[in-house]
TORVEXSE-578497 format. One record per residue: residue in three letters; z, y, x of N, C-alpha, C, O in turn. Coordinates in steps of 0.2 Angstrom, whole numbers, plus 2048, in hexadecimal, padded with zeros to 3 digits. Example, Ala and Ser with C-alpha at 12.3 -4.5 7.8 and 13.67 -1.06 7.14 Angstrom:
Ala_827_7E4_842_827_7EA_83E_827_7F0_842_82A_7EF_847
Ser_823_7F5_840_824_7FB_844_827_800_840_828_806_843
***
This chain:
Unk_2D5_35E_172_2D8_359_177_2D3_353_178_2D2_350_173
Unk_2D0_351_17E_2CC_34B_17F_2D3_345_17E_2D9_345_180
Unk_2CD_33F_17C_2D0_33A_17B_2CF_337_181_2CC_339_186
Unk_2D2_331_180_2D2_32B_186_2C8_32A_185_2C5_32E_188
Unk_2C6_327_183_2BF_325_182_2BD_32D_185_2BE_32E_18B
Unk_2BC_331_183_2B9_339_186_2BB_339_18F_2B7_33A_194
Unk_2C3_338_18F_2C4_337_199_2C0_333_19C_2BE_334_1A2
Unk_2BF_32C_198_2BB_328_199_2B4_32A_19C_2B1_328_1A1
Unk_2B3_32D_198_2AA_32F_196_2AB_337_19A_2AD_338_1A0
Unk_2A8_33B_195_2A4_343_197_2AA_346_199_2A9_34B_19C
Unk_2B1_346_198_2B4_34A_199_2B6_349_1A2_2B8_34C_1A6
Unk_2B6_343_1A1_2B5_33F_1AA_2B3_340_1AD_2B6_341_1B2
Unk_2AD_341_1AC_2A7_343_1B0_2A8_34A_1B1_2A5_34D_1B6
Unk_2AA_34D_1AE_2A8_355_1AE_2AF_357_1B4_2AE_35B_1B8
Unk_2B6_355_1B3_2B9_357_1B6_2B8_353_1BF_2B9_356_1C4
Unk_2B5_34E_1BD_2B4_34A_1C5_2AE_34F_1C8_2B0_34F_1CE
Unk_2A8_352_1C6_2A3_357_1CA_2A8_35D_1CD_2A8_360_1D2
Unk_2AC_360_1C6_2B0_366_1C9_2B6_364_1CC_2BB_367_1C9
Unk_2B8_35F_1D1_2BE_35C_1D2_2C1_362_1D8_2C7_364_1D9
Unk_2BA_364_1DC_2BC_369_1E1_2C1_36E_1DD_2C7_36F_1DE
Unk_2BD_370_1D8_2BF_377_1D5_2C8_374_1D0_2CD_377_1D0
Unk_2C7_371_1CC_2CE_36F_1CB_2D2_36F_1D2_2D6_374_1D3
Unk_2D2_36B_1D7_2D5_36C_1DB_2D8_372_1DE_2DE_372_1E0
Unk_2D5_377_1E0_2D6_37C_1DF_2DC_37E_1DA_2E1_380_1DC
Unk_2DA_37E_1D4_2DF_382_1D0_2E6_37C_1CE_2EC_37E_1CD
Unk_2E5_376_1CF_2EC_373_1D0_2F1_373_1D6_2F6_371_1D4
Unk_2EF_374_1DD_2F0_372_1E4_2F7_378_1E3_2FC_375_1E1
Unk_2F8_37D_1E4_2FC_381_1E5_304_37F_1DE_30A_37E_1DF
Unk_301_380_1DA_306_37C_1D3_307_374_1D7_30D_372_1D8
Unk_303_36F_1D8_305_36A_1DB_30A_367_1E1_30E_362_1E2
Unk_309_36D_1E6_30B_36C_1EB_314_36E_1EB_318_36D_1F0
Unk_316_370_1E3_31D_372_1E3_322_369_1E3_327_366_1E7
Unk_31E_368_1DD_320_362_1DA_320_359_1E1_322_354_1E2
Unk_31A_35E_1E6_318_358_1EB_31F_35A_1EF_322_355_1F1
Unk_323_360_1F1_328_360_1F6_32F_35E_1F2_335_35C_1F5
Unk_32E_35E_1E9_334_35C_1E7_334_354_1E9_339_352_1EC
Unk_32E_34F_1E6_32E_349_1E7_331_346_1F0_334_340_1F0
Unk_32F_349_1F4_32F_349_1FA_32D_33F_1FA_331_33A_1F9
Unk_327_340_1FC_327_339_1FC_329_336_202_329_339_207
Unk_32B_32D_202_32F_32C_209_32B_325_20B_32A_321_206
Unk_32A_324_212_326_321_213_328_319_211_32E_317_211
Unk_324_316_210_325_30D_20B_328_30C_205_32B_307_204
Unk_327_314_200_328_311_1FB_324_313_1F7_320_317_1F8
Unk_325_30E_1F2_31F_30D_1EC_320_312_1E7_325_314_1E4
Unk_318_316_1E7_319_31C_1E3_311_319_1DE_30C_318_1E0
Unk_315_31A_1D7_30E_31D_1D2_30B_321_1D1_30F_324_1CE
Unk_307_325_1D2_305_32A_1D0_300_32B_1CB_2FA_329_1CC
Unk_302_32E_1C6_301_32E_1BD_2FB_333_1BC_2FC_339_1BF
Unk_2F5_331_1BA_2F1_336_1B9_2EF_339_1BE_2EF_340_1BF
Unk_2EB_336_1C3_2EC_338_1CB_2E5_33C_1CA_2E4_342_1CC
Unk_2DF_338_1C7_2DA_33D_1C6_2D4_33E_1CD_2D0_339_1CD
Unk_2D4_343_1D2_2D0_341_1D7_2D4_33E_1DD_2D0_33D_1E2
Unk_2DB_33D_1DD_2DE_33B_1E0_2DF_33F_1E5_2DD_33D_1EB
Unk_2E1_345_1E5_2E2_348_1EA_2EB_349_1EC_2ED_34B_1F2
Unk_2EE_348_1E7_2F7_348_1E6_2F7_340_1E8_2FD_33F_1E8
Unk_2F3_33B_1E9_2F5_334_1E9_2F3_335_1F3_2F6_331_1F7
Unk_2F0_338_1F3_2EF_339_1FA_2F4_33D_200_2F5_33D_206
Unk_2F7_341_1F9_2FD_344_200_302_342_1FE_307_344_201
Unk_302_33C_1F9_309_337_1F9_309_332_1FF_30D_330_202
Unk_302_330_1FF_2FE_32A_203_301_32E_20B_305_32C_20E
Unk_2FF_334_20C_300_337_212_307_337_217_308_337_21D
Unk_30A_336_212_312_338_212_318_32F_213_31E_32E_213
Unk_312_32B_214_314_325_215_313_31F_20E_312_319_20E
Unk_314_323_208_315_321_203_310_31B_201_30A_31C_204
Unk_311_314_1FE_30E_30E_1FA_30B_312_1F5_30F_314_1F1
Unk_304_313_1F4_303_317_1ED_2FE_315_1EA_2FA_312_1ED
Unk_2FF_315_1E1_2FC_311_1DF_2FA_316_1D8_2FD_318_1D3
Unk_2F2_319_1DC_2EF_31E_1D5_2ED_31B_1CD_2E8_317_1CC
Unk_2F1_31D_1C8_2EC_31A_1C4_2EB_31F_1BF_2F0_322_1BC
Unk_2E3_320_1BE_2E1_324_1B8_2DB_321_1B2_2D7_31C_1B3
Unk_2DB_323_1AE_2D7_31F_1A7_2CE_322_1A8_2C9_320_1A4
Unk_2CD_327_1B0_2C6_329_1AF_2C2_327_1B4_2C1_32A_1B9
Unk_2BF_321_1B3_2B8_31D_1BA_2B6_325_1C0_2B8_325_1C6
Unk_2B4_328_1BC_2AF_32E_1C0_2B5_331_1C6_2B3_332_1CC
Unk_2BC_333_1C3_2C0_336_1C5_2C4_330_1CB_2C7_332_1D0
Unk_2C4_32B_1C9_2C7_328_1CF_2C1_324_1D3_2C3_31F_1D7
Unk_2BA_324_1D4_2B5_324_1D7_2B7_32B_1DC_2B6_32A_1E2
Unk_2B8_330_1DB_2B8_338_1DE_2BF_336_1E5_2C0_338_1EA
Unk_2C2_333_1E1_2CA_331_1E3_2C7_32C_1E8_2C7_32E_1EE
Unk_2C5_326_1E6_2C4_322_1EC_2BF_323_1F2_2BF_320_1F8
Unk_2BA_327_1F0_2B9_328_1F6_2B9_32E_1FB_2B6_32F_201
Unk_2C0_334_1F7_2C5_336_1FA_2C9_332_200_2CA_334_205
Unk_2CD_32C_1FB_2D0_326_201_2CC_324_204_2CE_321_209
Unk_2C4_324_205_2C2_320_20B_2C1_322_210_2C1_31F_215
Unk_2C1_32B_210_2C3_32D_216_2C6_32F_21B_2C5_332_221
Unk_2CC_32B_218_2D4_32C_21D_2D4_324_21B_2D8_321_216
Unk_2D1_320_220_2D5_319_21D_2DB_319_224_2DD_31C_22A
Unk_2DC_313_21F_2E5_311_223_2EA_314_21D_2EF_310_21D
Unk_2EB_316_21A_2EF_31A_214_2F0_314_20F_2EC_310_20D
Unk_2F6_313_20D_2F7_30D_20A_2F8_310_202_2FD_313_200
Unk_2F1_310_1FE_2EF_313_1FA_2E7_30F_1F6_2E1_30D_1F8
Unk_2EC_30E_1EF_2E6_30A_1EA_2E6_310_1E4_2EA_313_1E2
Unk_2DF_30F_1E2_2DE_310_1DC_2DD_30A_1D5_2DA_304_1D5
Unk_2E0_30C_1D0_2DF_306_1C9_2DC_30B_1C3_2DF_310_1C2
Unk_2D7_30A_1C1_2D5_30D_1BA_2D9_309_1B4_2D8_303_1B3
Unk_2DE_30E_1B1_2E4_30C_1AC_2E4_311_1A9_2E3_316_1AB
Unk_2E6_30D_1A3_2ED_313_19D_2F2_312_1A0_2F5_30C_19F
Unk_2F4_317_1A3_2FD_314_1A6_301_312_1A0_306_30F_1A2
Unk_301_313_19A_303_314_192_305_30A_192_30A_307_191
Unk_2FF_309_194_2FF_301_193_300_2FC_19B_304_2F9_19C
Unk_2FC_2FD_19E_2FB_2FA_1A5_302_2F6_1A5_307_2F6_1A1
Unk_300_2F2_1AB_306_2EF_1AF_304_2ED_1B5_2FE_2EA_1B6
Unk_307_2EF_1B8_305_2EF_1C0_309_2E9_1C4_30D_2E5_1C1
Unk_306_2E8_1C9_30A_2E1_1CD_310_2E4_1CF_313_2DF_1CD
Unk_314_2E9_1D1_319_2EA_1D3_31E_2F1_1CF_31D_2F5_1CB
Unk_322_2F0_1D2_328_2F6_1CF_327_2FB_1D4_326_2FB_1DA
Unk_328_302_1D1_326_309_1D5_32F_30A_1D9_334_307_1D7
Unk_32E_30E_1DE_334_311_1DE_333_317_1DB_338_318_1D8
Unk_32C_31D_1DB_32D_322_1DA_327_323_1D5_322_320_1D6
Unk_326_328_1D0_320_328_1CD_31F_330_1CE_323_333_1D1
Unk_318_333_1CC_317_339_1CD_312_33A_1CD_30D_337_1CF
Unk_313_340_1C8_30C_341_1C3_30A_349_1C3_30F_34D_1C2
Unk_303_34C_1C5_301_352_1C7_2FE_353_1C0_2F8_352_1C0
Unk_302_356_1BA_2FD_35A_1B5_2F9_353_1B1_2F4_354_1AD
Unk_2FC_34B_1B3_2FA_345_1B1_2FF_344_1AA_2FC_340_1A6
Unk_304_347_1A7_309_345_1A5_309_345_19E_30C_341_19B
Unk_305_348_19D_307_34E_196_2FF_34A_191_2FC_34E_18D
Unk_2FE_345_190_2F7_345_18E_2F7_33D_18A_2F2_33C_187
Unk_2FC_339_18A_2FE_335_184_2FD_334_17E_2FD_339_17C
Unk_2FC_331_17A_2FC_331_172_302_32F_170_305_333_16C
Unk_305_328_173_30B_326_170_311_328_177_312_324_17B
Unk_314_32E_178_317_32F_17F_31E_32C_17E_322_32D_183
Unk_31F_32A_179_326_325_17A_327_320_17C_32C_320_180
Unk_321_31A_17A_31E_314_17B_31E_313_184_321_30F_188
Unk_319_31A_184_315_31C_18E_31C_31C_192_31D_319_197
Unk_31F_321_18F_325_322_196_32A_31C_196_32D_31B_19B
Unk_32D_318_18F_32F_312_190_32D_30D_193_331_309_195
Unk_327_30D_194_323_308_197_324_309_1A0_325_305_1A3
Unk_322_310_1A2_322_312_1A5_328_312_1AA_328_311_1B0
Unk_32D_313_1A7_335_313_1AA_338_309_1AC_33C_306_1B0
Unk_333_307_1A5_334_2FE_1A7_32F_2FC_1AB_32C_2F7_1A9
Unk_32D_2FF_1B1_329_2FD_1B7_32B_301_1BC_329_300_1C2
Unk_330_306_1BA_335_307_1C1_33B_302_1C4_33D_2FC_1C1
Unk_33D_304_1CA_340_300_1CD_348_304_1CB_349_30A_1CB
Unk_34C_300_1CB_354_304_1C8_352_30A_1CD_34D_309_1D0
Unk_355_30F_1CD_357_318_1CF_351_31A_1D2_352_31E_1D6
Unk_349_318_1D0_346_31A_1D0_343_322_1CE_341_324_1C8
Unk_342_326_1D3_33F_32E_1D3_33A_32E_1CE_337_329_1CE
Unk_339_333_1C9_333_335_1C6_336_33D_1C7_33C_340_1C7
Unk_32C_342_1CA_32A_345_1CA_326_347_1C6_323_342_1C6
Unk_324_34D_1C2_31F_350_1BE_320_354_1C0_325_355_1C3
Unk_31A_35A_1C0_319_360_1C2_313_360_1BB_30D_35E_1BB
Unk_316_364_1B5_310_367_1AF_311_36F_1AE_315_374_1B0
Unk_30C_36F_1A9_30D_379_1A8_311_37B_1A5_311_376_1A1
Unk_316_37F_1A2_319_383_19E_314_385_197_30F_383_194
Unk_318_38A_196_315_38A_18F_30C_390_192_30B_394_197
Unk_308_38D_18D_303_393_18D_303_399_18F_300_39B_193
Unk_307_39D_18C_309_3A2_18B_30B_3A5_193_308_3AA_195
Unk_30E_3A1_198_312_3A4_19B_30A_3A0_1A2_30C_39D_1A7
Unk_306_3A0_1A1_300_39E_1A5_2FB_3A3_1A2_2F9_3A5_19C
Unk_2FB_3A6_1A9_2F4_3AC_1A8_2EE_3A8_1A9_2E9_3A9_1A5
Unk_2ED_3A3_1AF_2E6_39F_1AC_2E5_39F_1A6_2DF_39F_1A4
Unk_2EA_39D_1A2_2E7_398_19C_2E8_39F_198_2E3_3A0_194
Unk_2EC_3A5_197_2ED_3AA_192_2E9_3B1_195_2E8_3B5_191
Unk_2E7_3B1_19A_2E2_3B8_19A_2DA_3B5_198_2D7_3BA_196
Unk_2D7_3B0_198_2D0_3B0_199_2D1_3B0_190_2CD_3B3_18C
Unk_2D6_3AD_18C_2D5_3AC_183_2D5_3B5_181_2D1_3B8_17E
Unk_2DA_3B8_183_2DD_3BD_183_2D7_3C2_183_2D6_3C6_17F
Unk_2D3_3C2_188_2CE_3C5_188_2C9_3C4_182_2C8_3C6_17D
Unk_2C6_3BE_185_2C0_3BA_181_2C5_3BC_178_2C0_3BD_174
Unk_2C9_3BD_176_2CC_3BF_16F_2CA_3C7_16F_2C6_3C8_16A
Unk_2CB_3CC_173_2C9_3D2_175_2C3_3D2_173_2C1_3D6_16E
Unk_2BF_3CF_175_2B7_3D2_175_2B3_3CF_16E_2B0_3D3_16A
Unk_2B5_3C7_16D_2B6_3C3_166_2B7_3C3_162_2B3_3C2_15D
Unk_2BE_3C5_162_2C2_3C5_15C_2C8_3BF_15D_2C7_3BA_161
Unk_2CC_3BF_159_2D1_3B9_15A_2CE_3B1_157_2CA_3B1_152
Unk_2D1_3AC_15C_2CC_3A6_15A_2D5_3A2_155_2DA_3A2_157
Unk_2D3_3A1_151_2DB_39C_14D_2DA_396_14F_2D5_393_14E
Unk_2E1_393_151_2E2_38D_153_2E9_38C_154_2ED_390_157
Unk_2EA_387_14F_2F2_385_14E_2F5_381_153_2F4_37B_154
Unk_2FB_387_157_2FE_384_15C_2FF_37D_15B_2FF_37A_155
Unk_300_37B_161_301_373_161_309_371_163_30D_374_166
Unk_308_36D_160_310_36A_15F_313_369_165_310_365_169
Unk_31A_36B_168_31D_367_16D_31A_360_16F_31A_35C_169
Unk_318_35C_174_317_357_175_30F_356_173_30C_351_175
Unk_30D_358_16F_305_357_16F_300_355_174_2FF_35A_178
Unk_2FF_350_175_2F9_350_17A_2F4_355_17D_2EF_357_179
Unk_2F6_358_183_2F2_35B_186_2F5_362_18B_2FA_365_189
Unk_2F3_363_18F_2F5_369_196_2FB_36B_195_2FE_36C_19A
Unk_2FD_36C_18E_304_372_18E_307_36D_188_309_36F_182
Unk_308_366_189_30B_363_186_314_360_187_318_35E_184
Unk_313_363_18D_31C_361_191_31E_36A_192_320_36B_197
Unk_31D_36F_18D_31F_376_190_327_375_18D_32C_376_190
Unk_326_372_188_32D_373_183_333_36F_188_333_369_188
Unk_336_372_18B_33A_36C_190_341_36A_18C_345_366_190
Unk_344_36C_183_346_366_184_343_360_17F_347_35B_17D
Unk_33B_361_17F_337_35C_17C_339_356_181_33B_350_180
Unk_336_35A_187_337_355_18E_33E_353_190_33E_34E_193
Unk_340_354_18F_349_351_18F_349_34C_18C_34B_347_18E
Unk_349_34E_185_349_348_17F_344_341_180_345_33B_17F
Unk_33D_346_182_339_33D_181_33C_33A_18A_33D_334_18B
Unk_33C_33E_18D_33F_337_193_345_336_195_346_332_19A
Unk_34B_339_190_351_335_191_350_32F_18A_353_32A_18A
Unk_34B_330_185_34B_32A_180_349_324_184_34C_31F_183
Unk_342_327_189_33F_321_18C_344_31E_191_343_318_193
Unk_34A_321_192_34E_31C_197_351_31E_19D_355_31B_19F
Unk_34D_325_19F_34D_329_1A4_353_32E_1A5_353_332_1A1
Unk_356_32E_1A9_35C_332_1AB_35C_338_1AF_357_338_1B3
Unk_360_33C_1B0_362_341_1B4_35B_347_1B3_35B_34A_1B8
Unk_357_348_1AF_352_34B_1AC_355_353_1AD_35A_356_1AA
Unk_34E_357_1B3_34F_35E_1B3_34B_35F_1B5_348_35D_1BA
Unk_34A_367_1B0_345_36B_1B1_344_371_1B5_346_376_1B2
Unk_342_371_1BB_342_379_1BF_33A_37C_1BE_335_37B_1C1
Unk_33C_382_1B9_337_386_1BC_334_38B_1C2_337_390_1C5
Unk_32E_388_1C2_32B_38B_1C9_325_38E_1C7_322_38C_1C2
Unk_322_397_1CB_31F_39A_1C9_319_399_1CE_31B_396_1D3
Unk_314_39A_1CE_30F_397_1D3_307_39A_1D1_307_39C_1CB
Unk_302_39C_1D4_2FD_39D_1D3_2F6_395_1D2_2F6_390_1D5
Unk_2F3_398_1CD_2EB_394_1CC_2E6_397_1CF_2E4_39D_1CE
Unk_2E3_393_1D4_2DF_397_1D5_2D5_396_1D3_2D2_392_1D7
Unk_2D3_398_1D0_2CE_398_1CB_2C7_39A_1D0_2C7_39F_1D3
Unk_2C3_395_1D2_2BD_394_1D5_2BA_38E_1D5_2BD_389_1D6
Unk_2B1_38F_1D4_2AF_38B_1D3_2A6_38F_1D5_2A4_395_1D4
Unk_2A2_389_1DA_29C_38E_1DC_29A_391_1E0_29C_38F_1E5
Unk_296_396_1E0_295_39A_1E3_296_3A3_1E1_296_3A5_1DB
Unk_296_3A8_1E7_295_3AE_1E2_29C_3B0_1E5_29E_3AC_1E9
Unk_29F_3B9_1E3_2A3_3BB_1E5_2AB_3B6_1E2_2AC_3B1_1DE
Unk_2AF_3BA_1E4_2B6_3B5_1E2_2B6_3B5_1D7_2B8_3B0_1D3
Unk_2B2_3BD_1D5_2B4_3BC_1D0_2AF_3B8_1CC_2B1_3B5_1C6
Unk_2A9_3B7_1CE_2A2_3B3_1CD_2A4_3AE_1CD_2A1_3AA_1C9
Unk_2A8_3AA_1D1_2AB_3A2_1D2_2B0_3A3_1CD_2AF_39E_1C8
Unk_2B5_3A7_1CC_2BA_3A7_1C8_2B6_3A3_1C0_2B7_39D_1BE
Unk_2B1_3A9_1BD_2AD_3A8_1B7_2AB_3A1_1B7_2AB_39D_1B3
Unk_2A9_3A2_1BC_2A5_399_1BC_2A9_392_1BB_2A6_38D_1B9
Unk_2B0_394_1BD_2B5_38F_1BA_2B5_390_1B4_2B7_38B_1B1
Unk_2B4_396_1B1_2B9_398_1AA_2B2_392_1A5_2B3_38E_1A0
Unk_2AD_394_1A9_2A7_391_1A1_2A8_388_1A2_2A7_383_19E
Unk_2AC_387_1A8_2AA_380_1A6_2B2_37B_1A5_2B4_375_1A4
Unk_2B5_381_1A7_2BE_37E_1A8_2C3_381_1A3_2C3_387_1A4
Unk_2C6_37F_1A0_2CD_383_19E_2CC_384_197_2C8_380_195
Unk_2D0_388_193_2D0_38A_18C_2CB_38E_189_2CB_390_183
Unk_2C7_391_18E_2C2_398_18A_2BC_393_18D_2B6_397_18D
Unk_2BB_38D_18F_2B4_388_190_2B0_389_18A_2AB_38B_189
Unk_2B5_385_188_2AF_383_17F_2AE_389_17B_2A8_38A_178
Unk_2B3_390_17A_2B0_395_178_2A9_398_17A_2A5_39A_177
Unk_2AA_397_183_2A3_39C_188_29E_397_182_299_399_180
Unk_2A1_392_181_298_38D_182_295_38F_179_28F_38F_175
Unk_29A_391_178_299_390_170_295_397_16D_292_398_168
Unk_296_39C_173_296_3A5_170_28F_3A3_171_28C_39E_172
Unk_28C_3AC_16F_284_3AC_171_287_3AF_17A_28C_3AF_17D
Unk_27E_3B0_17A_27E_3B3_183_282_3BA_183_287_3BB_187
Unk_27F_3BF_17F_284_3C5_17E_28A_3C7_17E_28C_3CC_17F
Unk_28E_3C0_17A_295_3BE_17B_297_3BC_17E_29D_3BD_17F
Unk_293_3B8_183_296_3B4_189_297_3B9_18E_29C_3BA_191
Unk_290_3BE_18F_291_3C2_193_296_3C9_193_296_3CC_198
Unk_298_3CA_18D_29D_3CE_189_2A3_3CD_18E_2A5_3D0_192
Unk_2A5_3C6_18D_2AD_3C3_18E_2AB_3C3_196_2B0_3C5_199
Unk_2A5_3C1_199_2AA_3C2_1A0_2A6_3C6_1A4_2A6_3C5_1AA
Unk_2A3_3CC_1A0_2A7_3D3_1A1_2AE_3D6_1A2_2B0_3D7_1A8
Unk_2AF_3D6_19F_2B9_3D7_19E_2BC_3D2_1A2_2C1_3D2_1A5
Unk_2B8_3CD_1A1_2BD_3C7_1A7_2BB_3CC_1AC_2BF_3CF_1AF
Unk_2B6_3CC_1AE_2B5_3CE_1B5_2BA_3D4_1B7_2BD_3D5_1BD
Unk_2BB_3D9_1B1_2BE_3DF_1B5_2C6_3DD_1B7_2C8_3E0_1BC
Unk_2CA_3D8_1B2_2CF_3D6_1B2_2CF_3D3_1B7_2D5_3D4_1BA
Unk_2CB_3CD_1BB_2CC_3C8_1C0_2CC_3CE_1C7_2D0_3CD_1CB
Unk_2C8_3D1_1C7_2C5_3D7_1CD_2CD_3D8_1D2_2CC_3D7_1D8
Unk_2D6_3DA_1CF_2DA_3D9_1D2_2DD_3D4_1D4_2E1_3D5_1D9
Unk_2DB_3CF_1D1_2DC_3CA_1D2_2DD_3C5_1DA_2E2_3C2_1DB
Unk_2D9_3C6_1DC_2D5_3C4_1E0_2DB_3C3_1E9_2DD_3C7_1ED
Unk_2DC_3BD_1EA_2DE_3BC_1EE_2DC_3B7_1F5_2DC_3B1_1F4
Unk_2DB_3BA_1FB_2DA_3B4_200_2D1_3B1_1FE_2CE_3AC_200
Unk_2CE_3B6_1F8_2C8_3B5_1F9_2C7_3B1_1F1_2C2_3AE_1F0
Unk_2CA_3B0_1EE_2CB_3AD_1E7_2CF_3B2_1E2_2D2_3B7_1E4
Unk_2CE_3AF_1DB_2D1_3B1_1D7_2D7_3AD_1D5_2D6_3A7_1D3
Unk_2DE_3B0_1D4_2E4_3AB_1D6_2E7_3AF_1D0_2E8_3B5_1D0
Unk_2E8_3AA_1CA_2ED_3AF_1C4_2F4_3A9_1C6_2F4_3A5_1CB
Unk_2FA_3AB_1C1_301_3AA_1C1_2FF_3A3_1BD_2FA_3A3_1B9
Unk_303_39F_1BE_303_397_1BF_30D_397_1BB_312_399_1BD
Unk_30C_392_1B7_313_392_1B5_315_38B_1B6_312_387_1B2
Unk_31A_388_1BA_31A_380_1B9_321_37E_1B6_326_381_1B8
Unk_322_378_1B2_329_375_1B6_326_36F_1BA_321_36C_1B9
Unk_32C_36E_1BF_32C_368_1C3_332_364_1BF_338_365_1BF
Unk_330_35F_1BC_334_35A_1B9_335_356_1BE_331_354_1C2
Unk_33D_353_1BD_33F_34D_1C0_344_349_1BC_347_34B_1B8
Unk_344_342_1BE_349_33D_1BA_34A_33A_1BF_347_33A_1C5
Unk_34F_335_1BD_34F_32D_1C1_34E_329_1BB_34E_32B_1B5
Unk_34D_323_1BD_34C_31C_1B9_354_318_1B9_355_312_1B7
***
């Protein structure tokens, strides 16, 4: 799990060059949780973890006062000069730990794209977080369910174990910092009716990732996200060459059906979280 200093530094930079290719595989999972929030024109929205700010820009579109803030320079450089192309959008970026921050104003609505889950102290974060809403203020999340039930994140391991052998690592606890930290939903009930938050529900929605990065046929861009994005990254980089090229062999054969609209698009598990303040 990178730390705040790593978002800061290399792990920043590395997501801000592939910003295209994240985009891609969050847009379709994103876009559930953007028609739950339905944003409405002149109200103030945070957006948590906004990243290259492409969710801050379809809040921005929709009328929305929006105010991106993320803890990565690189990543909201990517973002801003996304906003400069559509000027007129009433739409800022802040580099913050939303955990600590204080902003000049009270949110009506908060909404966070897969920003949510990545806290150290997430009692503190969403307490704080609830006391800079405005009374009956909207929160949206949209995070992944469990591992398990995500074939992005469980076929490329699943394989790479195949060819490998099994790698050990001790499941991570409900609420641990990182991607599949909000799956247990009544973790997510507990820490945000603790922080203050009300009317808390979880709807799961099923949805596709779509995996491309590069150049090459749909499954050659597929691969080429796998080496630098996701949970089989640091294995690819770790194996020898004969390994590497082992695992995405079988990746290849396995992604080959895959293949939709010209991409590789596996099953996507989300919940879309909502509360009031």
């Amino acid at each position: 799990m990178a730390t705040g200093e790593e978002w800061r530094g290399r792990v920043g930079q590395e997501w801000a060059t592939q910003a295209e290719a994240l985009e891609g595989m969050l847009a379709e999972p994103g876009a559930a949780a953007l028609e739950a929030f339905a944003a409405r024109p002149g109200e103030r929205v945070l957006d948590l973890g906004c990243g290259a700010g492409r969710s801050s820009l379809a809040l921005a579109r929709a009328g929305a006062e929006v105010t991106g803030v993320d803890i990565s320079p690189d990543l909201l450089a990517v973002a801003g000069a996304a906003a400069a192309r559509e000027p007129g959008l009433s739409l800022r970026f802040v580099e913050a730990d939303a955990a600590v921050a204080r902003f000049e104003q009270v949110f009506d609505g908060l909404f966070s794209r897969f920003g949510a889950m990545f806290f150290d102290d997430p009692e503190a974060a969403w307490a704080a977080l609830h006391g800079g809403m405005a009374p009956g203020g909207r929160l949206t999340v949209v995070c992944w369910r469990a591992g398990a039930e995500n074939a992005w994140a469980r076929l490329p391991v699943q394989v790479a174990n195949a060819v490998l052998g099994p790698e050990e690592a001790a499941p991570a606890a409900p609420g641990a910092p990182g991607p599949f930290g909000w799956a247990e939903p009544g973790y997510v009930t507990g820490l945000l009716e603790g922080a203050g938050w009300s009317e808390v529900a979880l709807t799961p929605v099923d949805t596709t990732a779509r995996l491309s990065l590069g150049e090459g046929t749909p499954v050659e861009r597929a691969l080429a996200f796998l080496r630098r994005i996701g949970p089989l990254a640091r294995r690819l980089r770790e194996s020898s060459d004969s390994e590497r090229l082992a695992v995405e062999a079988a990746l290849a054969d396995r992604f080959a059906p895959l293949v939709q609209d010209g991409v590789v698009a596996l099953p996507a598990a989300v919940w879309v979280v909502t509360a009031r303040a």
